[in-house]
Structure formats: C-alpha cells, structure tokens
N, C-alpha and C positions, 0 to 999 in steps of 0.2 A: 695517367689522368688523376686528377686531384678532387673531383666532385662535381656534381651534377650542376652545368650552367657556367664554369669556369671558361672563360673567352679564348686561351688560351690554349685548351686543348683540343679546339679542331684547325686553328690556324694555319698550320702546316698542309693537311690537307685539303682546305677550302683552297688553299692556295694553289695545289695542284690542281685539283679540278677546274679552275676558272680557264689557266692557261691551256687546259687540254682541251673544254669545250671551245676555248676562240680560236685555239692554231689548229685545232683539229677536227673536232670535232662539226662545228657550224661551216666548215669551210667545205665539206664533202657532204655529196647526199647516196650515204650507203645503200645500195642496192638490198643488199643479205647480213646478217651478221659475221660471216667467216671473211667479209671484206672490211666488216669496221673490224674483227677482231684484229684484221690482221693490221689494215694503217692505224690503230691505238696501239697496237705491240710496234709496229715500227716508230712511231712519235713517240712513246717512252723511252725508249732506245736509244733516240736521238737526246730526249729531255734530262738524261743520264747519261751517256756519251758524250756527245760533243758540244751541246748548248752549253755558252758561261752563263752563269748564275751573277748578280751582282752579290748577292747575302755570302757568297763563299769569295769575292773579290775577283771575280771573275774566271772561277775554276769552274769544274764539273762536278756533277759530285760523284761520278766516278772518282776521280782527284782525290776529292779529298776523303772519301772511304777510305779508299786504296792508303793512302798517308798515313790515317787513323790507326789501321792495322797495321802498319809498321810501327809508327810508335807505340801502340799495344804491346808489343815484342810477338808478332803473329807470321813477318816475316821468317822466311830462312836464315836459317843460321852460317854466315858466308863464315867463319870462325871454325869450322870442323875439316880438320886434316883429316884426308883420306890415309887407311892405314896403308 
C-alpha cells in the first residue's frame, strides 16, 4: 500500500468481495455459520480453480500462480540425474 486514501489499494479486493456477495453470498440464505463457512470455502475454490478471469485472459488464477512459480525458478529441477 502506498498511503492512506490511495484508490488503488483496495481494488483488488473490493473486487473479490462484490463477486462473492452476488454469486454467493446473496443467493443463499445461510441457516448457521459452518454452512456459509463452508459454501464461501467452496465458492473460493471454485473462484481460484476453475472460474476464467478475463484480467488473466481467461485463465484461473490458479494458472497463473502456478506459471509464476515456474518462472520464478520455484519449480523442480527436471535437470538432475539420478546417481
């Protein structure tokens, strides 16, 4: 974050939250908390697994973590001969 009132740094997560109270959230009427814990842990899941993103051009951002870390050099090393 870069300073107090910068528009910037909540973007990101207003962003999540919008789509988690409309796909998720407003569409069930939770009974107990251990049932919204649990369809909020599954709608992340999804929101991270298998949903395309347009901002990552249609990946996930599982994808593109996953990607990230390889070019990081955080992959394994397929380069080492067994002795």
């Amino acid at each position: 974050m870069d300073g107090k009132g910068r528009w910037m740094d909540n973007v990101f997560i207003e962003r999540l939250w919008r789509s988690l109270k409309y796909e998720c959230v407003y569409l069930n009427a939770f009974e107990h908390g251990v049932q919204a814990r649990k369809q909020i842990g599954a709608w992340l899941k999804h929101y991270n697994q298998t949903r395309p993103h347009s901002t990552f051009n249609g990946q996930t951002p599982d994808e593109v973590y996953n990607k990230e870390k390889i070019y990081q050099g955080h992959a394994p090393d397929n380069n080492i001969q067994a002795a």
